[in-house]
Every structure is written in C-alpha cells, then in structure tokens.
C-alpha positions as CSV (number, residue, x, y, z in Angstrom):
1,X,13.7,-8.1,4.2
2,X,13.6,-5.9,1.7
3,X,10.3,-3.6,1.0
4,X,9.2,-4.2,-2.4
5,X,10.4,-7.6,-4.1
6,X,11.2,-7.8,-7.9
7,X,7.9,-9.3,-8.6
8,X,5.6,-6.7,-6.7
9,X,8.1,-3.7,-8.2
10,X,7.3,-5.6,-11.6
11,X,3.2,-5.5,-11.2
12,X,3.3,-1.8,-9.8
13,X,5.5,-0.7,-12.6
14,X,2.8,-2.7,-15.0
15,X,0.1,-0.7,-13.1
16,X,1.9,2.6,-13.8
17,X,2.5,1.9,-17.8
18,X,-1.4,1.0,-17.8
19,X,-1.9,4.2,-16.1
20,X,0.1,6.3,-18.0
21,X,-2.0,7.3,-20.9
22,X,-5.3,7.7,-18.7
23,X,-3.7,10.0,-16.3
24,X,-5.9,12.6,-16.0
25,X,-8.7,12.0,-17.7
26,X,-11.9,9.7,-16.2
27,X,-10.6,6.8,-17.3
28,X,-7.9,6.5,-15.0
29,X,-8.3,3.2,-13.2
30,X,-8.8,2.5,-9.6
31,X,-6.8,-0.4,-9.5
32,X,-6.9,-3.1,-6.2
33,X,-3.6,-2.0,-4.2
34,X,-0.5,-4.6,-5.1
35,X,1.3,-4.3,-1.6
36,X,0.8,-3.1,1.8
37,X,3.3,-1.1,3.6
38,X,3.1,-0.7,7.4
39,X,4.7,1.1,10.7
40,X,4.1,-1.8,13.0
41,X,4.7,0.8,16.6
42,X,3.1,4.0,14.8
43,X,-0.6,2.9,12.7
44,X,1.0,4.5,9.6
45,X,-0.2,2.8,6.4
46,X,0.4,3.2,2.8
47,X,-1.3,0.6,0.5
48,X,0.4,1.1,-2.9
49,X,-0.9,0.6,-6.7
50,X,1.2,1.8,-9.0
51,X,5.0,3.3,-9.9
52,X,5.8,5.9,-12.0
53,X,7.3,4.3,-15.3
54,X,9.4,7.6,-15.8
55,X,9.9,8.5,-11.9
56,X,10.3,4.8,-10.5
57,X,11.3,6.3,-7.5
58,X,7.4,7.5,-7.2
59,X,4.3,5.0,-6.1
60,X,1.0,5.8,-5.9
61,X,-1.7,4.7,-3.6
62,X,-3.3,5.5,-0.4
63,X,-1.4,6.9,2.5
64,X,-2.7,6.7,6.4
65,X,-0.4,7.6,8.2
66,X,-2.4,7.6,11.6
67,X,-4.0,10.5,12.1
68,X,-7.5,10.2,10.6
69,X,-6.6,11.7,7.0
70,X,-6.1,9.3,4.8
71,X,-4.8,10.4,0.9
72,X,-4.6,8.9,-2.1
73,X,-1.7,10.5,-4.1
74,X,2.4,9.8,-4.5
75,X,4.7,9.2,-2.6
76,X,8.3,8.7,-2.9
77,X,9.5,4.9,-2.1
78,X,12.6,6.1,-0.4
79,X,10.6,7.8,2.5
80,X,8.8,5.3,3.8
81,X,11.8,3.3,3.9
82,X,13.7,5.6,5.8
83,X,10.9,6.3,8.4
84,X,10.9,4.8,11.8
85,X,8.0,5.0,14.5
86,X,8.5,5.7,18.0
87,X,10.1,2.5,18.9
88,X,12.7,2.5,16.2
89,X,10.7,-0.4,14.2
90,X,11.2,0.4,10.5
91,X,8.3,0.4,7.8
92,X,7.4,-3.6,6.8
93,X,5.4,-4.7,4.0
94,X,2.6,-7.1,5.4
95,X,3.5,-10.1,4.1
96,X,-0.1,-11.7,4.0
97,X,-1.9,-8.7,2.9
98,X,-4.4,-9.3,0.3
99,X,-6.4,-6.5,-1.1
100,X,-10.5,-6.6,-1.4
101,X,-11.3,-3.3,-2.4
102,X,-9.9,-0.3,-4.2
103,X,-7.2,2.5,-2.4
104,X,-11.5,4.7,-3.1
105,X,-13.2,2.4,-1.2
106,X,-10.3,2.1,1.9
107,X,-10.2,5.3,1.7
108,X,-14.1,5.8,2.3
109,X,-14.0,2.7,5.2
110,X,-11.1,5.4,6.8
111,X,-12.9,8.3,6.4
112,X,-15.8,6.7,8.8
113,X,-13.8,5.5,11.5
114,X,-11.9,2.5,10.5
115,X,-7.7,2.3,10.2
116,X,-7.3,1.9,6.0
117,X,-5.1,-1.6,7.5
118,X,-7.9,-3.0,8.9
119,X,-9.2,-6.6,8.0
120,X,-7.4,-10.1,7.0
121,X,-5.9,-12.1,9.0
122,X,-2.6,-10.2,9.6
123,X,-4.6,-7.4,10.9
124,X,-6.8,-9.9,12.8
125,X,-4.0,-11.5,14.9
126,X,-5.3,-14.7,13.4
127,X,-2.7,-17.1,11.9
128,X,-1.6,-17.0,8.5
129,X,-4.4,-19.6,6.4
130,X,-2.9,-22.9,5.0
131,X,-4.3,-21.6,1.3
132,X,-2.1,-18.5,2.0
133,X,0.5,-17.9,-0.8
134,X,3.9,-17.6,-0.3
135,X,4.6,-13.9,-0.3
136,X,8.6,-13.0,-0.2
C-alpha cells in the first residue's frame, strides 16, 4: 500500500496552495488533518494537512511521535516512509481515519494526557462502520 494516494496528495497539495499566501500572518488556517499516518508497534503519529506546493516533498501537520511532545510543524514525506518501529512494521496510513478536530485542538487533547491517535473506530478496535467510505 502506498502512503499517500493521488487523491489525498491532491487535497494536501490544495491545502498547501490555500496556505501559501497566509503563511505567516494570523490568517493562516488551521485546517482539519487530510490523512493519518501511524507506526502500528511504536505509538508514533503524524496527522498531516498540508504539502508544500514548492517543496512537495514537505507536509505539514502534527507529529507525535510517542513520547509526550507532540508538534505541529513540517516534516519531510520520505522519513516517515523510511522509519520502522521496533518490530520492523513500517509507517501505515489509517485507512479509516476521519478527522474531528484541528492538528490545535489534538494537539491540546495530547498535551493533557491523551495519544494525538486516539478516538474512531480504528483506534477503538471496533470494526470498520457499514457508512464508512472506501479509503484506498
């Protein structure tokens, strides 16, 4: 399985150019994270929002990765993809992930205790709900 499909590299690259001319001022938007990335044997998490129209190598979002300091910032696509946790599993993207708050508001959930995955069904060990879309 790849990590980012056509259509979720398409809406975070949308993100980005919406981005773009707000960057840095207070109207940058908070948007709702487009895709969840996960180490399934290591509780790292990145929950992404945006690409970089000019460095598409470069996402944004918020980044967990496990040890109770979460950050929103960049980070380059090709790391997580080359990471593996302590069992060898390699990064997935959680296939049933759907966001209900901003990468602010996960980020504040973290920051008092709770893993920035937490929630849903995926994260629920509950099965995947017959209104579920189809996410490839």
């Amino acid at each position: 399985m790849q990590i980012l499909t056509q259509d979720l590299r398409n809406k975070l690259l949308a993100n980005g150019r919406q981005q773009l001319p707000l960057h840095g001022t207070d109207g940058e938007i908070d948007f709702v994270p487009v895709v969840k990335l996960f180490t399934p044997d290591a509780g790292a998490t990145w929950l992404l929002t945006e690409i970089d129209p000019d460095e598409p190598d470069i996402a944004f979002g918020l980044c967990d990765l496990g040890l109770g300091c979460p950050e929103i910032g960049s980070v380059s696509l090709s790391e997580p993809s080359s990471l593996r946790g302590p069992l060898g599993l390699p990064v997935e993207r959680d296939l049933y992930f759907v966001a209900d708050q901003t990468p602010s508001a996960y980020a504040n959930r973290a920051n008092a205790g709770e893993h920035v995955g937490k929630g849903g069904p995926a994260q629920a060990g509950m099965p995947r709900p017959a209104s579920a879309p189809d996410r490839q």
